[in-house]
VEXDREN-2710 file (C-alpha; in Angstrom, 1 decimal):
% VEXDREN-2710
k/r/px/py/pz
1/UNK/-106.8/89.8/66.5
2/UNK/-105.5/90.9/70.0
3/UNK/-104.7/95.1/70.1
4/UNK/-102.1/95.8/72.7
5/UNK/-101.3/99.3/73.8
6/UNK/-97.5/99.5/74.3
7/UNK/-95.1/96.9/74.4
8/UNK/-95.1/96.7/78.3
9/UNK/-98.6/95.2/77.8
10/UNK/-97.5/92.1/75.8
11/UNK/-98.1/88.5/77.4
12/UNK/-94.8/87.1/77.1
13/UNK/-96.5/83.9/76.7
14/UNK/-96.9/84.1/73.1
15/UNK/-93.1/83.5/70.9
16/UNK/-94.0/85.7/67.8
17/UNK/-92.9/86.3/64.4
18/UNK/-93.1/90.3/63.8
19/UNK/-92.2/92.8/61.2
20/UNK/-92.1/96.6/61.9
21/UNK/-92.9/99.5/60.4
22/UNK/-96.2/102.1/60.2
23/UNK/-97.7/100.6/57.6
24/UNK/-99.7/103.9/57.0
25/UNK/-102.8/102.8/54.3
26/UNK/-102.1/98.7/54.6
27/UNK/-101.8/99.3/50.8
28/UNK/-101.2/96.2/48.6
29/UNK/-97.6/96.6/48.8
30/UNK/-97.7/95.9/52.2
31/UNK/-100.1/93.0/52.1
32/UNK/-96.7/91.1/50.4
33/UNK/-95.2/91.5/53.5
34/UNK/-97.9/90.3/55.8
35/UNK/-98.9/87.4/54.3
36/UNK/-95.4/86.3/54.5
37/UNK/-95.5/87.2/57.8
38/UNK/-98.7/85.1/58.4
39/UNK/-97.4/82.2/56.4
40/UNK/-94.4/82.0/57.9
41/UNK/-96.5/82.4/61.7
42/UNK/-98.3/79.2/60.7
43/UNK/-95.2/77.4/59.7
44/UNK/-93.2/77.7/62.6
45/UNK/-95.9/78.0/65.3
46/UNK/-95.7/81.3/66.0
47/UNK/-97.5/84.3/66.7
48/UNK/-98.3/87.0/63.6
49/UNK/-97.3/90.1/64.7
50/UNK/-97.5/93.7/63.4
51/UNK/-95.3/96.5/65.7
52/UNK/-96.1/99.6/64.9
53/UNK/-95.7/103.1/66.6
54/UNK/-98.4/106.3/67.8
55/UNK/-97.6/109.0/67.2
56/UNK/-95.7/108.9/63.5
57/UNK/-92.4/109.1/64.4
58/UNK/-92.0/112.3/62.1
59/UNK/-94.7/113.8/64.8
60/UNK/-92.1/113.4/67.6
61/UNK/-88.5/113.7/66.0
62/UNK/-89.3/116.0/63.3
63/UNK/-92.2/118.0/65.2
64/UNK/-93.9/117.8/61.6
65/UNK/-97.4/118.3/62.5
66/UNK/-98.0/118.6/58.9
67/UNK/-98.0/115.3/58.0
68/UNK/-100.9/113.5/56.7
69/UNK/-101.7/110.0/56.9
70/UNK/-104.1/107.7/55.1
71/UNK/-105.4/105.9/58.0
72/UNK/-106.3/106.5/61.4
73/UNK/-105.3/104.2/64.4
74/UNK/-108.7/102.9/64.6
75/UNK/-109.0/102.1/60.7
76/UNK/-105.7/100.5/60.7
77/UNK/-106.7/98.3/63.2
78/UNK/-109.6/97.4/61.5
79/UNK/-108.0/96.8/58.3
80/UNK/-105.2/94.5/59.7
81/UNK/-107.8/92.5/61.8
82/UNK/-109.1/92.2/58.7
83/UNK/-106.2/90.3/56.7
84/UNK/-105.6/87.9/59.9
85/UNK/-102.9/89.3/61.9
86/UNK/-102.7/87.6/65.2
87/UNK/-101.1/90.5/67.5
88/UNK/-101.1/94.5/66.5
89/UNK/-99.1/96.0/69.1
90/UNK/-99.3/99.8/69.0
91/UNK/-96.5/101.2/70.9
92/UNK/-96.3/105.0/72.0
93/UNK/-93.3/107.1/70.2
94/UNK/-91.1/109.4/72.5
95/UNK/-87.9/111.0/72.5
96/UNK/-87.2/108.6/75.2
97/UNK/-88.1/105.5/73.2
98/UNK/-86.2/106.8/69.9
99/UNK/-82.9/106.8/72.1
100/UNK/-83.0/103.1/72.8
101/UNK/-79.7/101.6/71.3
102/UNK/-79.7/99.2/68.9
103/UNK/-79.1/96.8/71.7
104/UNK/-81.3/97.5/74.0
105/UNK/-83.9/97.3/71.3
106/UNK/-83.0/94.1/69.9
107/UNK/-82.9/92.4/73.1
108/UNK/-84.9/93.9/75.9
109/UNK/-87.9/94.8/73.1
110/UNK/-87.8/92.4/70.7
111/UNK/-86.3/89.3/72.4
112/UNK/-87.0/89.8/76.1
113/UNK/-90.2/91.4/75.7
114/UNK/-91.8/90.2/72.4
115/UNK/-90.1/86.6/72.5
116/UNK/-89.4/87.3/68.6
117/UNK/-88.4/83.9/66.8
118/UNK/-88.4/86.1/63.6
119/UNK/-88.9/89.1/61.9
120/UNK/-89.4/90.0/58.6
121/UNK/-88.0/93.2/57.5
122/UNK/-86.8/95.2/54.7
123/UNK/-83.5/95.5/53.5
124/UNK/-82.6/99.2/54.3
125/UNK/-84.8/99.0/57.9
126/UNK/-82.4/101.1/60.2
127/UNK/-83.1/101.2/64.2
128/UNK/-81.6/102.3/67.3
129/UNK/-80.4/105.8/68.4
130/UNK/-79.7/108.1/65.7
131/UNK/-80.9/105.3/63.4
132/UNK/-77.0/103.7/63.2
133/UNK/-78.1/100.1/62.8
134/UNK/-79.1/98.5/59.7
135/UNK/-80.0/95.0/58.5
136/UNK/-77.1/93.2/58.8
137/UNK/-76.4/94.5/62.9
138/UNK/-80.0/92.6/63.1
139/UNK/-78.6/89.6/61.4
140/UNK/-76.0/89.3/63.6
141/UNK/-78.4/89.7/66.3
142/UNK/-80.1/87.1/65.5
143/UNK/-77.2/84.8/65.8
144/UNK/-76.5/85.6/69.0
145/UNK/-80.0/85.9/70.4
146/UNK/-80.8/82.7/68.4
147/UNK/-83.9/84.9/65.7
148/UNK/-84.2/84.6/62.4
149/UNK/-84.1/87.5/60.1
150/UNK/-86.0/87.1/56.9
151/UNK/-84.2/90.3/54.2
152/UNK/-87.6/91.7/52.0
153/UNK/-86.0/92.3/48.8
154/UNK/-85.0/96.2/46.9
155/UNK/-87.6/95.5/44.6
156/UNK/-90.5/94.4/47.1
157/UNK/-89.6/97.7/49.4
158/UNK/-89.5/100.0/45.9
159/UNK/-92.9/98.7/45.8
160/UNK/-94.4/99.6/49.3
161/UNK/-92.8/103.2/48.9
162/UNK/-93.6/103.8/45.2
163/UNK/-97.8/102.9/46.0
164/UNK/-97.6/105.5/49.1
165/UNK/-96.8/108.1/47.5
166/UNK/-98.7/107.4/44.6
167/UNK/-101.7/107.1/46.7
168/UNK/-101.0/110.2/48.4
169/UNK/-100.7/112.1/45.0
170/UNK/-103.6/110.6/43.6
171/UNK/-106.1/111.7/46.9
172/UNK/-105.0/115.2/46.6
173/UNK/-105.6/115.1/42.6
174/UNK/-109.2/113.6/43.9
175/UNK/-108.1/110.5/41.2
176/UNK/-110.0/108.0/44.2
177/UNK/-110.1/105.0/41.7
178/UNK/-106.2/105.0/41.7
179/UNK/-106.0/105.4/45.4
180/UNK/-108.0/102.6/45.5
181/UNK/-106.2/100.6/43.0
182/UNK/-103.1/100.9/45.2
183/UNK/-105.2/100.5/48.3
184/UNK/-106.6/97.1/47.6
185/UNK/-109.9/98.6/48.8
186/UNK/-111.4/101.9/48.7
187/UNK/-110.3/104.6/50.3
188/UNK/-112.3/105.9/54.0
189/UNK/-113.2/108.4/56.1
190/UNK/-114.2/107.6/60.1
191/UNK/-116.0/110.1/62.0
192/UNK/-118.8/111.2/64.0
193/UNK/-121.8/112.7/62.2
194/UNK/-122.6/116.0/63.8
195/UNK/-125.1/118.8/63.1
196/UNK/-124.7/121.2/60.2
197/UNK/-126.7/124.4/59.2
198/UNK/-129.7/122.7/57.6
199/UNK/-129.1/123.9/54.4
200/UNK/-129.1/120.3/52.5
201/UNK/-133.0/119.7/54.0
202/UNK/-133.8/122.5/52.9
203/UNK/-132.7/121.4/48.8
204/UNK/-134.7/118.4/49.7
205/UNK/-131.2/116.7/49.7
206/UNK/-130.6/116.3/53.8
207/UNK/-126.8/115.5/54.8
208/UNK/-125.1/113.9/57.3
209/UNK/-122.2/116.0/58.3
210/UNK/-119.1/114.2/59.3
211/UNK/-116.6/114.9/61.8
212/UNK/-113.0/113.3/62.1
213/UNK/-111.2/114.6/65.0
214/UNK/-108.3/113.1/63.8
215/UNK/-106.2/115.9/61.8
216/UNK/-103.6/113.9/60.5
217/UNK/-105.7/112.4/58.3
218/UNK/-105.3/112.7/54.9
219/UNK/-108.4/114.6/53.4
220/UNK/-109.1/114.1/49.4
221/UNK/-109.6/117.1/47.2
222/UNK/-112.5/119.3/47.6
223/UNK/-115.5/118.1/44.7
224/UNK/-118.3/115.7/44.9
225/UNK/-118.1/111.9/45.2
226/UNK/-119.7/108.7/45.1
227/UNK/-119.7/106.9/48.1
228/UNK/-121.0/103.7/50.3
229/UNK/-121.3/102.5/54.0
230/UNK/-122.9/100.1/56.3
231/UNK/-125.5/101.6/58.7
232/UNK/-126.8/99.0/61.1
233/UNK/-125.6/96.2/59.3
234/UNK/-127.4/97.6/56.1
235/UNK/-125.3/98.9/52.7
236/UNK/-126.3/102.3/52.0
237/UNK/-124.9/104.3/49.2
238/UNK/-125.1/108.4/48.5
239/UNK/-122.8/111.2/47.5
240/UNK/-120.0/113.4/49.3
241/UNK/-119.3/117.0/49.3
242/UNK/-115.9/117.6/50.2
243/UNK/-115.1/121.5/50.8
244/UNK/-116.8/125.2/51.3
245/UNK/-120.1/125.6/50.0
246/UNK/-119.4/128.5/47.8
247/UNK/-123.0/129.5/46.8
248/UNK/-124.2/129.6/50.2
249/UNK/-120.8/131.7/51.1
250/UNK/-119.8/128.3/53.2
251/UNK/-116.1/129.6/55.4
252/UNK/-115.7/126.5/57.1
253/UNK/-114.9/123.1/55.4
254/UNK/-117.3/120.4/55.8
255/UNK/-117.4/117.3/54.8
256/UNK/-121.1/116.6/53.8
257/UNK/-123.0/113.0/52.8
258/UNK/-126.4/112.8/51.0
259/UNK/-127.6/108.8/51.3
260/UNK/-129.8/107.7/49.0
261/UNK/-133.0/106.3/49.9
262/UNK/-132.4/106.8/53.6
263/UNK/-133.8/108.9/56.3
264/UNK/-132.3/107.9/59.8
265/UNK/-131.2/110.1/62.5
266/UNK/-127.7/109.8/62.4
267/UNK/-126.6/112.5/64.9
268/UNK/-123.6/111.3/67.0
269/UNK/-123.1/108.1/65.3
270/UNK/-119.9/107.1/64.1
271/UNK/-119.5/106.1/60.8
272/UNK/-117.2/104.4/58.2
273/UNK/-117.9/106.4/54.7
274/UNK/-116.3/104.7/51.7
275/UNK/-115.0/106.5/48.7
276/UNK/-116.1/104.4/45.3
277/UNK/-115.7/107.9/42.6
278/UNK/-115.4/111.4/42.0
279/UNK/-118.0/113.1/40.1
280/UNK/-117.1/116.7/39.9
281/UNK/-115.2/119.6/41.6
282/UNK/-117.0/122.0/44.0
283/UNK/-118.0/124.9/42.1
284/UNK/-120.1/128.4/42.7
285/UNK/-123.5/128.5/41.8
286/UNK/-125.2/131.6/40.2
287/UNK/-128.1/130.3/42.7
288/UNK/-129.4/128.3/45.4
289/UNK/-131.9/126.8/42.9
290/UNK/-128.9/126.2/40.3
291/UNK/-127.4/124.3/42.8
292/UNK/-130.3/122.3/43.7
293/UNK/-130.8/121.6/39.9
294/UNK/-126.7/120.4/39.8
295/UNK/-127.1/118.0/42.7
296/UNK/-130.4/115.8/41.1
297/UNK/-127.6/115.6/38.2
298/UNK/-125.5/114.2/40.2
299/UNK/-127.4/112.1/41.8
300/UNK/-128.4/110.9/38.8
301/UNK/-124.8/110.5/38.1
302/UNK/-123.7/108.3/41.1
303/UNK/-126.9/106.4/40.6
304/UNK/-125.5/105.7/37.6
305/UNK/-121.9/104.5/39.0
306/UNK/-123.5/102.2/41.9
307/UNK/-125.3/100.2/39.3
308/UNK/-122.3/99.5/37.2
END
């Protein structure tokens, strides 16, 4: 898959089919929409390709710096390279570019720039300033600017809206295995592992402390989970603290991972943890050794989970 930053970076070489959107989580519902998109690519000789926009457009119109989202740039890009998307073109959101007409989108963006031959979009997709154009404006379009318009159906959008927020709900209930249900895969966290207080060596279960710099992402509720990921081209599982260390009088959130059978210096790597299970919520400990006792049951516990 090729990754181009903005539009202006395109090679107009390439006539594409393209469908828009943010496509925040590539959940399953969406997945119905891009392997039409790719099957339809093959068919007519096309290019598949996925516009989509950084920052969320709430970010910039709405100033809503509140929202969270289930992916970060870099994970979407992985996940759609992943399903066999020919083109992901990430273009920058501004005021400026939200005041293109509907005009000027269709045919200076899409036709001029992105040699569309079709797009594939929902039935209530609106675009151009203020949002005043709607599916059939890009119908008629096409027409006259000689694209095809392929209409995804009520039912097939209900689907894509109904899952997001559904995962959404389910990560802040800490319900992971219907996140991942929706998902299509399980849910993850990207960051770089940084140094902590010590306190896990110390329990005789060491940590790798993870830090996103990303904070839009969308965190799951504080407790204690099962997770995976591949260090060095090698699967490793452990378990996940999400939250404040309350028997050690922890202020700061941390998000802390315990891998099993594994003792390699991690600092300053960057790493892909994924979510399989939630064990337990984060609770206070009369003592440092009650804790200590607490996490060998829970390691016993996702021991327990991995091998099923």
């Amino acid at each position: 898959m090729i990754t181009v930053q903005s539009i202006s970076n395109y090679d107009k070489a390439h006539p594409t089919a393209i469908t828009i959107g943010t496509f925040d989580g590539v959940h399953i519902g969406h997945r119905k929409i891009l392997e039409r998109l790719i099957n339809n690519a093959k068919l007519l000789e096309l290019k598949s390709t996925v516009l989509t926009f950084f920052p969320h457009p709430r970010m910039v119109l709405q100033k809503d710096v509140s929202i969270k989202l289930l992916n970060t740039i870099d994970e979407k890009v992985s996940i759609l390279k992943e399903i066999g998307i020919d083109i992901l073109i990430i273009h920058p959101f501004t005021q400026e570019f939200s005041r293109l007409s509907a005009t000027e989108f269709v045919r200076d963006i899409l036709v001029n720039d992105l040699k569309t031959k079709k797009i594939i979009i929902g039935y209530d997709h609106r675009f151009g300033r203020n949002r005043n154009a709607n599916i059939n404006d890009l119908i008629a379009f096409g027409n006259a600017l000689d694209f095809e318009v392929e209409e995804i159906s009520a039912q097939e959008i209900d689907d894509v809206s109904v899952s997001s927020t559904k995962i959404r709900k389910a990560l802040g209930e800490g319900d992971i295995k219907t996140a991942n249900s929706y998902l299509g895969y399980r849910y993850m966290l990207t960051g770089t592992v940084i140094r902590g207080k010590g306190l896990g060596r110390k329990l005789d279960f060491p940590t790798a402390n993870l830090h996103i710099p990303e904070e839009y992402k969308l965190i799951p509720k504080n407790g204690v989970y099962v997770v995976s990921s591949h260090i060095d081209g090698n699967k490793v599982f452990g378990m996940m603290n999400i939250g404040y260390n309350p028997t050690v009088e922890g202020t700061a959130k941390s998000i802390e991972i315990n891998f099993f059978d594994f003792d390699q210096d991690l600092y300053d790597k960057k790493i892909q943890i994924d979510i399989i299970d939630r064990i337990r919520d984060e609770h206070k400990f009369d003592s440092v050794e009650a804790l200590q006792a607490q996490l060998k049951k829970d390691r016993v516990t996702s021991l327990s989970i991995i091998s099923e």
